[in-house]
C-alpha positions, 0 to 999 in steps of 0.5 A, a space after each residue: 458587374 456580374 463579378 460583385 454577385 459570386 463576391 457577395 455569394 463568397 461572404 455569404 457561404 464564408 459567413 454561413 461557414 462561421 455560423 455553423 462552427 459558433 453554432 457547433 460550439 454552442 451546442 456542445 458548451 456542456 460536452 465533457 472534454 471539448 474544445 471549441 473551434 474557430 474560422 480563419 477566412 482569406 481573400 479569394 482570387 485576384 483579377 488584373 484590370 488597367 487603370 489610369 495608373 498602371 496595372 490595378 487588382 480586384 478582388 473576387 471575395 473570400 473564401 474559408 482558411 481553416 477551422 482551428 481548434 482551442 486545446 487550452 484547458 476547460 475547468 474541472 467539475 468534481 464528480 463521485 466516481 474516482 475513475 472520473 478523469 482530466 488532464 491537467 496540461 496537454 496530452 490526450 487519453 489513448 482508448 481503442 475499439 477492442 472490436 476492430 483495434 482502432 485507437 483513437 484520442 479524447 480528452 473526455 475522461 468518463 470511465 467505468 469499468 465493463 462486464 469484463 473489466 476493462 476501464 472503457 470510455 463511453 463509447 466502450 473504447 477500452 483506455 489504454 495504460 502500462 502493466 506495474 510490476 509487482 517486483 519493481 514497482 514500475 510501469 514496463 513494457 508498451 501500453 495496452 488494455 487496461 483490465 482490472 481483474 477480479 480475481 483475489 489478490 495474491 496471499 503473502 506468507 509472513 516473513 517477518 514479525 516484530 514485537 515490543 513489549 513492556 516486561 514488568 520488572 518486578 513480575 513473580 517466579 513462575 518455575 515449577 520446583 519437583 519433590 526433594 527425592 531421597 532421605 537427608 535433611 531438608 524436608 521441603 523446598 520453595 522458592 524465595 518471595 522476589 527471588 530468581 531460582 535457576 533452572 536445573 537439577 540440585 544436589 543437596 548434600 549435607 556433611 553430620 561432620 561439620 553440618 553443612 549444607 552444600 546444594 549444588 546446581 546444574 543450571 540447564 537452558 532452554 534446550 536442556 543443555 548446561 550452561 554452568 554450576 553454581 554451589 551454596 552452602 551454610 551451617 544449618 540445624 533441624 527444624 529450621 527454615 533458611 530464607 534465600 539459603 545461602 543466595 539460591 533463591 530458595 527457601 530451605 526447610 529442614 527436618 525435624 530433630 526426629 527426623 534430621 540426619 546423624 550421618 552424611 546424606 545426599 538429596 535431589 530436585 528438579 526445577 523446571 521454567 519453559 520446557 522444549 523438549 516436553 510438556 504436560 498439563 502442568 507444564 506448559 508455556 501458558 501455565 509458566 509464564 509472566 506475560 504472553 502476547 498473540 499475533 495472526 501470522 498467515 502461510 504460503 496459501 493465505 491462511 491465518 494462524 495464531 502465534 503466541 509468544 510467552 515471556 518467562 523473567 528468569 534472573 536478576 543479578 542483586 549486584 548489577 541490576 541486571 535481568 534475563 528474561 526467556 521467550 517462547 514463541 508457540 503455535 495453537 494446536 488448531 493451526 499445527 501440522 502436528 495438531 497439538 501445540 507446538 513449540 517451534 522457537 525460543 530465546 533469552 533477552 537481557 535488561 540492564 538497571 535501567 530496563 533497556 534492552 541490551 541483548 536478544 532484540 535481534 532477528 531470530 530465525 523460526 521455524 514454523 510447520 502451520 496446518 491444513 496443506 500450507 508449505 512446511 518449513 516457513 521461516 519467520 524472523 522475531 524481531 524484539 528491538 528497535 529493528 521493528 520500526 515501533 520502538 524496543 522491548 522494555 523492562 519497566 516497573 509498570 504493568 506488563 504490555 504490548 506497546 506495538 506489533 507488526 507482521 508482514 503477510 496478508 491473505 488473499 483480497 478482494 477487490 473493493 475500490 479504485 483510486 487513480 494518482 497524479 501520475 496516472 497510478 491505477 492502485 486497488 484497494 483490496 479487502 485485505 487492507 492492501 493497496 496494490 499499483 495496478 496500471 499506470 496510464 499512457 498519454 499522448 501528444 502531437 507535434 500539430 494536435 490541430 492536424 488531428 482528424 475529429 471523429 465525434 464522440 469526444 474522438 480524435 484520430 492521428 492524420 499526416 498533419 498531426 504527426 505521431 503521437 508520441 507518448 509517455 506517463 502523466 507529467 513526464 514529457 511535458 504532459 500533463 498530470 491526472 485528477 481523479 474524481 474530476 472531468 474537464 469541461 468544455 473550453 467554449 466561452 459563451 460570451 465570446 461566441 455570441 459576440 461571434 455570432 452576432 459578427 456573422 450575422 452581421 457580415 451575412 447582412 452585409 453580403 447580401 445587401 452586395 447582392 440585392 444592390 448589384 441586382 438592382 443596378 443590372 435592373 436599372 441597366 436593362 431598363 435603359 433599353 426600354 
């Protein structure tokens, strides 16, 4: 009979058990990242008793099996702050105490970064994650602290710049054309409304004989090197202008019959477009070109300069339609070592009849020594064509234009914001406009997570019966991906754990009533006696 009284003591303390653990479920229903539990009970110890039919069992109650935990997925509130994490699918964060290196497993995702800049949880445990390469792009190497670093982000000097602009194909002669030097018989020379004259020196060289005109030109390049001749000639008198003589593109004036030569005479004149090898007030890049457009290049430490690149139409071919056009890219004397302007590149590009771009689109190399203490010697690649990604330099009718432009250097940033991938990508937003991959996050994940050890605080810690966390990025390994900006609720359903409470309520009812019942019938059982 006693026995009854420790069963009912049994389904009193187990009842008890069940309370606590809907009690402790409750209580945390608004804990971010908990899993709620739940008991699991078992009868207790057997005794062998005989009866009429053989060998019989009683039981002795029950007593406590385990206390399981629910590791399904709580819902996601949506928070303001991007390192505001949840997992979506299994796995755990991985945070250490950076006091004494203890590390520890949650699900609950609140992180900020520290005074240092570490990204801790709160309980100033410092999340764990994986270095990116700056050179592969990748995560490498084992997890550790995350810090996110203050300090300004590494300049990059430019290496490549790509411009495509519109070239108005009927743009003006902007040559310079000397003085006609030596006595003979042209007084003046001026080029012709629409026309292309070359570059070079002329040779004027009228025959009294037959009274021709021979001009003679050594046509020169940028670099001042000759690239060829060319010879135009016709029957001129005194006192006479020659619209384009003879094709030269030049407007020839000759002298007066006062003045016009009866023997043989030889004359010459310079005409000049860009120069390289000299400059002056009157000629420079600025005061002899037809469009220029700019663009902010930076140097080996960061710092910005200004690059402008002036367009010079120089020819056009009456019979195929083509046209050539030189360019000049130079460096304002402010951010020149020499700290003058400087030219430190040039080259020709060429149109066909329908202003497409057939040659000098590709990548020049350019040289340029920038001011105040940068590396000398920077290289950078022009880049006119299609190989800009933005489309190709044209020559169209419309107005001259810049229809896009790209470099790919930046100076140093600071830090401005943070922002987290599905991957786990820890990226800076920098105030040079750059996005830099900082840290990619490590998760975790266990064999038994049930065998985990609870510490509080939303805190798990690995035991024997959990097994090695075995760990690997979001989505990969069967672990779940990240939501940024989000926090898992708790998983504990509070229809549920009223319906469980009341169970145990009841059942505590229940088992006292078997002891206030044995009770009574040992009351009775002593009251025989009297």
């Amino acid at each position: 009979m006693l026995s009854s009284l420790f069963s009912g003591i049994s389904g009193l303390l187990a009842a008890s058990s069940a309370i606590n653990v809907v009690g402790n479920n409750i209580a945390n229903v608004s804990t971010t990242g908990y899993k709620s539990s739940s008991c699991t009970f078992e009868d207790a110890l057997y005794q062998s008793i005989n009866s009429s039919s053989g060998t019989s069992q009683v039981g002795r109650g029950v007593q406590l099996s385990s206390v399981t935990t629910d590791f399904s997925e709580g819902s996601l509130e949506t928070t303001s702050s991007s390192t505001d994490l949840a997992i979506g699918g299994s796995g755990f964060f991985i945070v250490r105490n950076g006091t004494t290196g203890a590390t520890y497993y949650t699900r609950a995702g609140s992180f900020s970064l520290d005074a240092d800049g570490y990204l801790v949880d709160a309980n100033g445990y410092i999340l764990q994650g994986k270095v990116i390469d700056q050179t592969t792009g990748a995560a490498s190497g084992v997890y550790t602290n995350i810090l996110i670093s203050q300090a300004p982000s590494q300049p990059r000097a430019t290496t490549y710049l790509g411009m495509n602009v519109n070239l108005q194909s009927d743009s003006e002669w902007t040559g310079t054309i000397g003085d006609v030097s030596g006595t003979g018989a042209v007084s003046s020379v001026t080029a012709s409304d629409g026309e292309y004259p070359a570059t070079g020196s002329y040779a004027l060289d009228y025959d009294s004989g037959t009274g021709v005109l021979t001009v003679t030109v050594t046509i020169t390049d940028l670099d001042g090197n000759v690239t060829g001749t060319q010879t135009y000639s016709d029957t001129i008198a005194a006192g006479t202008t020659y619209t384009d003589f003879g094709g030269s593109g030049l407007d020839i004036v000759t002298e007066d019959s006062s003045s016009f030569p009866t023997a043989d005479t030889s004359q010459t004149l310079e005409i000049s477009g860009f120069s390289v090898t000299e400059e002056s007030s009157t000629q420079t890049p600025s005061t002899t070109s037809n469009y220029s457009s700019s663009i902010t290049v930076y140097d080996s430490l960061g710092q910005a300069h200004t690059v402008t690149i002036y367009f010079r139409k120089t020819g056009e071919d009456e019979t195929t339609g083509q046209s050539t056009w030189e360019w000049i890219a130079e460096v304002d004397g402010a951010d020149s070592i020499t700290g003058e302007n400087t030219i430190a590149g040039w080259g020709t590009l060429t149109f066909n009849a329908n202003g497409v771009l057939v040659s000098g689109g590709e990548s020049h190399s350019v040289t340029f020594n920038f001011s105040n203490g940068a590396e000398q010697g920077q290289t950078i690649d022009l880049v006119f064509g299609s190989g800009t990604d933005g489309g190709t330099t044209t020559q169209y009718s419309t107005a001259s234009t810049t229809n896009y432009q790209t470099q790919d250097g930046y100076p140093p940033g600071t830090l401005e914001s943070l922002s987290v991938g599905s991957d786990g990508t820890i990226s800076g937003t920098y105030s040079n406009g750059q996005t830099i991959a900082l840290y990619q996050i490590t998760l975790a994940n266990f064999n038994n997570p049930n065998g985990l050890e609870k510490e509080g605080s939303n805190l798990y810690s690995a035991t024997l019966e959990s097994g090695v966390a075995y760990t690997n990025a979001p989505g990969d390994g069967g672990l779940g991906t990240i939501s940024s900006n989000c926090l898992e609720e708790s998983n504990v359903d509070l229809a549920t754990e009223f319906v469980k409470l009341i169970v145990a309520q009841r059942a505590y009812q229940a088992n006292s009533k078997v002891i206030t019942t044995t009770d009574e019938i040992l009351e009775t059982l002593m009251n025989i006696k009297r």
